[in-house]
N, C-alpha and C positions, 0 to 999 in steps of 0.2 A: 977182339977190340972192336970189330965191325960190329958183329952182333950184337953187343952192349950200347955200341952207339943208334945201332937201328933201333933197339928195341926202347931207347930214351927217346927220340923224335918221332916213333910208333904211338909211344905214351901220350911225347906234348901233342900231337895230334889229337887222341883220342881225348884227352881232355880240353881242346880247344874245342871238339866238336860237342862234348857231354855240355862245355859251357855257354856255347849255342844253343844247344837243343834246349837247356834251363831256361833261359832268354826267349826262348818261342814260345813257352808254355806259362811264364810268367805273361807277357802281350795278351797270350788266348782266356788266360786265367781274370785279365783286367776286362777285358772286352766284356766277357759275360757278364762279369758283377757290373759292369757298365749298362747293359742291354737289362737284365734285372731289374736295377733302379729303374732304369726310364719305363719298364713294363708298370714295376709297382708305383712310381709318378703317376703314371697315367689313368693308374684304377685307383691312386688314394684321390686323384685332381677330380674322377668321373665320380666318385662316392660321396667326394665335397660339393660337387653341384646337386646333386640328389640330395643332400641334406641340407642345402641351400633355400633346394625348392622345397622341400617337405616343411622348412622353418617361416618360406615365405608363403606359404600356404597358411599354416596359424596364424601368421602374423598377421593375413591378410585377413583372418576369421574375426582374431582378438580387433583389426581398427575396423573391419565392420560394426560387429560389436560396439564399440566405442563411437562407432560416428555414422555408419551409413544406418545400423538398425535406431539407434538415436535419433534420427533424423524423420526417417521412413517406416521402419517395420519395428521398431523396440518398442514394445510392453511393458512393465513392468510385472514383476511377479506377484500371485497369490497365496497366500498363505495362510494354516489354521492359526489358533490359539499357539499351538504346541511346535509352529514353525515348521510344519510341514507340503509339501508343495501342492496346491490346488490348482494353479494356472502359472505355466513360464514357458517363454521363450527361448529356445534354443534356435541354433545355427544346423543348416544340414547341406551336406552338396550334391548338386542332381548331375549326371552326365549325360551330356548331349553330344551329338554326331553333327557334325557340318559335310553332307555330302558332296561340296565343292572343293574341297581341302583332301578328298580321300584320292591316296596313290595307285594303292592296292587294293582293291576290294577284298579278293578270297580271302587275304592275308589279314585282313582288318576285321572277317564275320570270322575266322577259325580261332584268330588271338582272346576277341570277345565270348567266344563258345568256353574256352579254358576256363577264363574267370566266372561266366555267369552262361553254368551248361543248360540251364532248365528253361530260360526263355526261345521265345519265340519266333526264331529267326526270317523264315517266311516272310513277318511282318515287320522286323527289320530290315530286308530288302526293299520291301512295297515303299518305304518310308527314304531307303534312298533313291530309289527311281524317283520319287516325288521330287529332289533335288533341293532339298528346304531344310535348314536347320528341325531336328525335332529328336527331344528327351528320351534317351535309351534306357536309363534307371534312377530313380528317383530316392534321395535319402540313401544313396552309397553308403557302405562302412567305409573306416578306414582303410580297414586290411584291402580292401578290392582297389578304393580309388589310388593306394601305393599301387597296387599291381597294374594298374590301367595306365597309371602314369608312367609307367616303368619301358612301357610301349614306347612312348617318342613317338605317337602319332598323332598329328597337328590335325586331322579330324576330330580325334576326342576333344571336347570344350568341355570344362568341368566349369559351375556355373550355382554359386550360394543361394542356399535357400532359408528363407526364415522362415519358424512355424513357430506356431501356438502349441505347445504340449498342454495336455491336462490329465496329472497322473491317476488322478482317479476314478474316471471314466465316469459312469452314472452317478458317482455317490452325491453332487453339490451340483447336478444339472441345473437346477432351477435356481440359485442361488447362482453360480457362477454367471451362467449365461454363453453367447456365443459372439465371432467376431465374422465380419464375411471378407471377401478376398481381398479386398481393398485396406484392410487392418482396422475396419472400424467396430466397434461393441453395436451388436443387434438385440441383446436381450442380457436382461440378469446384470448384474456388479460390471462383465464388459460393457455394458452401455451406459449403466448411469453414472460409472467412474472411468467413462473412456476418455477424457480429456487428459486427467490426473494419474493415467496407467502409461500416457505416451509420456507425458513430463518428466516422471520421478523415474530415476532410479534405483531406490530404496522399496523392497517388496510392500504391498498391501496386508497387513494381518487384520485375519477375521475374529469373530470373539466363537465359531463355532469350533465344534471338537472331532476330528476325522474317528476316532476312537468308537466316542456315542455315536455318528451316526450313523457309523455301520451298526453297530449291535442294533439300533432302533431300526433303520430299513430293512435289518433282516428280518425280525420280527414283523416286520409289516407284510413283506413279503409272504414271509410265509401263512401267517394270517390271512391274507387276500387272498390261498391258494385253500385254507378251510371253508372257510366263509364265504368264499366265490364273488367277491365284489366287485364294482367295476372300477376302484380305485380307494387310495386312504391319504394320509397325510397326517403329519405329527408336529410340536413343535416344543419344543423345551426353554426354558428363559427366565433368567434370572431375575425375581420380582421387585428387585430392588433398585439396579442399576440398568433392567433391560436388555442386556447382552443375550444374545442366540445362543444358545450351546450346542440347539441339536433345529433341523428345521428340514421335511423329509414331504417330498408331495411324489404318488406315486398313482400312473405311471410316472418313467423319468426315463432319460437317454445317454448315451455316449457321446459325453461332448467332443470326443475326437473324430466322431462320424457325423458330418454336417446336415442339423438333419429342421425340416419349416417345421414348425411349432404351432400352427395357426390349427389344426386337428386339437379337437376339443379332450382328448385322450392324454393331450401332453398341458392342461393347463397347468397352473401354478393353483392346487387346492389350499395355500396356506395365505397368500395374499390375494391371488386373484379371486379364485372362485369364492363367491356368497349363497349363502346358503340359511336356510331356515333352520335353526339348530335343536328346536324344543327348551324343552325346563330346564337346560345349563343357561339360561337365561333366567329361570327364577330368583336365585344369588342375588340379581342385581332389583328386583323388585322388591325383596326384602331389604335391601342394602338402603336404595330409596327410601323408603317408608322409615327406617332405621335412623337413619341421617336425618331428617326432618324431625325424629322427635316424633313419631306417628303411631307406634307401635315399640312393642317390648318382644323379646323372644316368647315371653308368657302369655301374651297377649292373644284373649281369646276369641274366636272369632264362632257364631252358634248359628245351629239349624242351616249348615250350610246344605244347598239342594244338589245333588247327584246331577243336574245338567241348567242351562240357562239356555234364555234364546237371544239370539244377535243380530239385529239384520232379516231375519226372516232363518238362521243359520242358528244349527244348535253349539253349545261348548259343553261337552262331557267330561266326566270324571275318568280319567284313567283307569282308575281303580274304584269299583264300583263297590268293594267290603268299607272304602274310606267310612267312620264314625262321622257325623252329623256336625259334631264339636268341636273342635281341635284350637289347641294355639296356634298362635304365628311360627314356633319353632316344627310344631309338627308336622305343619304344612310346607316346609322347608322340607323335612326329612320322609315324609311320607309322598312328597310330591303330589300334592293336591294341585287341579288345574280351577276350580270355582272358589278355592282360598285365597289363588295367588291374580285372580281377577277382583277379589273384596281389596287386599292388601292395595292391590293397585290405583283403583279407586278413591282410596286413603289419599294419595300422591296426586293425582290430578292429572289429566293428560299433559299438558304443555310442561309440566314439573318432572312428568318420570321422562319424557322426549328430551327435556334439556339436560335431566342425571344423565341418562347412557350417552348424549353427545360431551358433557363432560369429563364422564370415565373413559370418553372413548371408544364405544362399545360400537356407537355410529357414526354419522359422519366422514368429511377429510380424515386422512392420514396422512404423515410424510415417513418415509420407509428408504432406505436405502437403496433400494431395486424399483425399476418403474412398473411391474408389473404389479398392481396393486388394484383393489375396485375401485370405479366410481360411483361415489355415492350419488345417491340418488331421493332426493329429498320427498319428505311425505306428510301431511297432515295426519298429528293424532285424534284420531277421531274416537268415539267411544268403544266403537267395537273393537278397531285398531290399537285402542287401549287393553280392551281384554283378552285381546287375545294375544298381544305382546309381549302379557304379563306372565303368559307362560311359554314364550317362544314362538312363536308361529305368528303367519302374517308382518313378520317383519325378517330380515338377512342380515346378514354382517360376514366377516370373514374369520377365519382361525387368529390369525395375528390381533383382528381386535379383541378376540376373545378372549385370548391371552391378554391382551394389555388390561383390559376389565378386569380380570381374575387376580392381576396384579395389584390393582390400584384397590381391591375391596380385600385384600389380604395380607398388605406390605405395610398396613396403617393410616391407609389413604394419599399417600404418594403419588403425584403422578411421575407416569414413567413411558419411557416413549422405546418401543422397542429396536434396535440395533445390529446389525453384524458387522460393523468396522469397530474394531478394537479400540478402544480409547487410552491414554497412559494413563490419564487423571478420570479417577471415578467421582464421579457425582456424590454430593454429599447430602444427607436428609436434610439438614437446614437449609441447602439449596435448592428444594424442592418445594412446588407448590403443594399444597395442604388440599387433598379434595375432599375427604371427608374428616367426621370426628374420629378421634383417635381412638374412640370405644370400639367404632362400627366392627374393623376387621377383627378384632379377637373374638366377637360375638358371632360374626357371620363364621367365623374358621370352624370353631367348637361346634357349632352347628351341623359342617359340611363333614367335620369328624364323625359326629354320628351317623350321617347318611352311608357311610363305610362301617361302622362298627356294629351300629343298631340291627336287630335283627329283622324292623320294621324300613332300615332303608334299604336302597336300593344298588348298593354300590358293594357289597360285600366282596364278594372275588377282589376287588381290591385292596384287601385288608390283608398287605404285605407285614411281614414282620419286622419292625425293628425301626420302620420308617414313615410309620405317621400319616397316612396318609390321608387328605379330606377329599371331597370333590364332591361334585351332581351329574347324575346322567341326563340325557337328552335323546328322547327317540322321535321324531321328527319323519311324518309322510312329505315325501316327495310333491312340491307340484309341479303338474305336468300340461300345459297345454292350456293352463287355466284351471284346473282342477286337481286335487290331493289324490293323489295313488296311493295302492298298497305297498310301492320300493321305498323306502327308506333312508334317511338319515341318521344313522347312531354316532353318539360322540359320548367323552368322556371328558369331561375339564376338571381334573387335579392339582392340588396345592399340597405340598411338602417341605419339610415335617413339619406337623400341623402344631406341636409347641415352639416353635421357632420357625416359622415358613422362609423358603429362599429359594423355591423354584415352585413356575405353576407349567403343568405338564398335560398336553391337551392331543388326546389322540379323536379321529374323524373317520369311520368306515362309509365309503358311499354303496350303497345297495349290497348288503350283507344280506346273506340267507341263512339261515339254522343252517347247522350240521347235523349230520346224525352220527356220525364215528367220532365227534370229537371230546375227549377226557377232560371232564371236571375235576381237580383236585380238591377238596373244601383245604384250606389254609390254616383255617382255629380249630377248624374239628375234625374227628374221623370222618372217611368214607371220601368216596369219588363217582362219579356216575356217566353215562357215554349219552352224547347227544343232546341240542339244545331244546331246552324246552320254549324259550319264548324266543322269537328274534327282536330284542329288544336290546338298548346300549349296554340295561345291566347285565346281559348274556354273551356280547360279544364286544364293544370296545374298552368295558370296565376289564374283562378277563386279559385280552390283549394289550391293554394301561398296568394292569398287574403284572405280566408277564416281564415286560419292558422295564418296569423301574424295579422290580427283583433282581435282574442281570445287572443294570445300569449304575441301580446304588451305589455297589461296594466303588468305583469307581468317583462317583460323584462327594461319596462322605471323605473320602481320600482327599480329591481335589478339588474341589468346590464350596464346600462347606463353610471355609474359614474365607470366602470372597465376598466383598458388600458389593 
């Protein structure tokens, strides 16, 4: 009975104690998941400040953006035809070191060595002994500036940066232009639209094509490495409504590497520089005489003499097999320089000086870009007369040349050439009338045969499929006062020549023959190596050829069906 009873208060013992010990480990069991939480509290509350900051970091990008680059540093963006980026402004962060603010130093150059092992240290020390705020890396990523931030070191100041991007590096140098430190346009579209790039918000579109103008400067390029020249230039344009498509002056530079300009290496060959172009200026003396009623394509002109005297100054014949007799058309196509001083003649000096101030050819221009010539006024005099009639003794630049080539090919339109996009195209009825509505089809049919004829000069240009007209122009240098043996060759094209809608004008400055480089003939068999003359029809007719071969399929695609 004892035993039975012991061993019952043995029992309620042991399970008052089993029901304790539950009771403690229930307490211990609460405390942790208590200690727990407040652990995981404390790293979701440290994660929500980090993403605090990381949120008031953009935030603080996007109301720059919005208000301080608006203000001060916002540009607006550049853009082609096809919406693509030529100039914009982006946001960057640079990090700086406040050497007043540092607790730690070792602990401040080893944390930085982590993130960014390859610099310099040495000269991050020198920089804090100086004791001066000063820029440890410039255009941080992301990834690094989370990692820097991640430090808690009230030394590091991170610190927005605006910049001007320009994705395409060389391609649109001279067309875009540059800005200098202060955000202001120094040259090119940044300066003559630097008012209206800080105002709008809304991108600039150009009417040229990132597409074309690679395939064209590449061509150019490479050409300038056969030929050996000391530069080229190209320009493409729509003859109707003036837009740019393509517009290439080389050399050219990396608008992202700020670089003076004032080095005669980096002019601008398509508006700045002038030049003596030769017989791509004939066109418009027959155009002249054309327009007055003066002459006919048939119109024959007899016993013309192999040279004249000027001045004391002879004028020769190019081509010394020229026939004695010729028309007006075959003095076009055969490029007579003693026909195209008779035809000129015809016109009168002050009559053919006021045509090309008409067409445009001379004179003012207004251009989109300030870099453009100034004209420089000049009495027609009678030499001045004849020998203008075939290029020489007078300058212009590629743009006006183009714009001439337009106006004697478009139907006599004039037309003012552009690279700011417009919505609303210009309509013929809204255009002035410069010449008779006969002139261009007569003048085109004409510059057709000096490509197809086997007596012109332009053949290597007698691509397939596309029509091609034009006149060459080979043009000595003057130098010092006097005409050198370096050269001017150009080529000024109009395509397709039964419907024209682009005039295409390539310029090699100081071209030399090749001797390894491959002729292909186009209509006929055979090919041969090495130039035989250095003249435009042997090196910028072939390189005009080369370029709207590639460029075509592209342009019949997209351009064709554009007024």
């Amino acid at each position: 009975m004892n035993s039975s009873k012991s061993r019952i208060i043995l029992e309620e013992q042991k399970n008052n104690f089993s029901y304790k010990k539950d009771k403690s480990n229930l307490n211990i069991t609460f405390n942790r998941i208590a200690f727990i939480f407040f652990i995981f509290f404390i790293i979701s509350f440290i994660y929500s400040i980090h993403l605090i900051h990381l949120g008031s970091r953009k935030t603080t990008i996007q109301k720059t953006e919005t208000d301080t680059i608006n203000k001060k540093f916002y540009r607006a963006d550049i853009i082609d035809r096809n919406n693509k980026y030529l100039s914009k402004t982006i946001s960057s962060i640079d990090i700086g070191i406040s050497p007043k603010n540092i607790i730690d130093e070792k602990k401040l150059i080893l944390n930085l060595k982590y993130i960014f092992p390859n610099k310099d240290y040495s000269e991050v020390k020198k920089n804090i002994e100086k004791g001066k705020f000063f820029y440890f890396e410039k255009k941080v990523s992301d990834e690094n500036y989370e990692k820097l931030m991640k430090l808690g070191d009230k030394a590091i100041e991170p610190r927005e940066n605006i910049i001007r991007l320009y994705p395409q590096k060389n391609l649109f140098s001279h067309i875009i232009g540059q800005i200098d430190n202060d955000n202001n346009g120094i040259s090119g579209l940044e300066k003559s639209l630097d008012e209206k790039l800080k105002k709008n918000v809304e991108p600039v579109k150009l009417t040229v094509d990132s597409n074309i103008q690679y395939l064209i400067r590449k061509e150019l390029i490479d050409f300038n490495k056969i030929f050996q020249t000391k530069g080229s230039a190209s320009i493409l344009m729509n003859i109707h409504n003036g837009q740019i498509i393509s517009f290439v002056s080389l050399p050219d530079f990396d608008l992202n590497e700020r670089k003076k300009i004032e080095d005669k290496q980096f002019i601008n060959r398509v508006s700045k520089g002038t030049y003596e172009l030769g017989s791509v200026f004939k066109p418009f003396t027959f155009a002249a005489a054309l327009n007055m009623k003066l002459i006919e394509p048939s119109t024959e002109f007899l016993d013309l003499p192999k040279s004249i005297n000027c001045a004391g100054f002879p004028i020769r014949e190019y081509d010394e097999k020229l026939p004695k007799n010729l028309t007006a058309e075959q003095i076009l196509v055969r490029s007579g320089n003693i026909g195209s001083v008779r035809i000129a003649q015809k016109v009168g000096e002050e009559k053919f000086k006021s045509f090309l101030e008409k067409i445009g050819v001379i004179g003012e221009i207004n251009f989109d870009i300030d870099e453009i010539a100034v004209y420089d006024d000049f009495s027609m005099g009678k030499c001045k007369l004849a020998t203008a009639s075939f290029g020489h003794g007078i300058a212009t630049t590629l743009l006006q040349l183009a714009k001439g080539y337009a106006v004697i090919s478009n139907g006599g339109y004039s037309v003012n050439p552009k690279l700011i996009l417009s919505e609303s195209n210009e309509k013929k009825g809204q255009k002035e009338l410069l010449l008779n509505k006969d002139v261009s089809e007569k003048i085109v049919n004409i510059l057709r045969k000096v490509v197809t004829n086997e007596e012109g000069t332009a053949g290597l240009a007698n691509v397939n499929g596309y029509e091609i007209a034009g006149k060459t122009g080979t043009a000595e240098q003057a130098i010092d006062g006097q005409y050198s043996k370096t050269k001017i060759n150009t080529f000024a094209s109009v395509f397709p020549s039964s419907n024209p809608k682009f005039v295409f004008i390539v310029m090699l400055d100081s071209p030399r023959g090749s001797k390894t480089y491959v002729y292909n003939y186009r209509n006929k068999d055979g090919s041969f190596i090495g130039t035989p003359f250095n003249t435009a029809g042997w090196t910028s007719v072939e390189v005009a050829g080369q370029i709207i071969e590639k460029i075509g399929p592209i342009l019949a695609t997209k351009y064709l069906q554009v007024y």
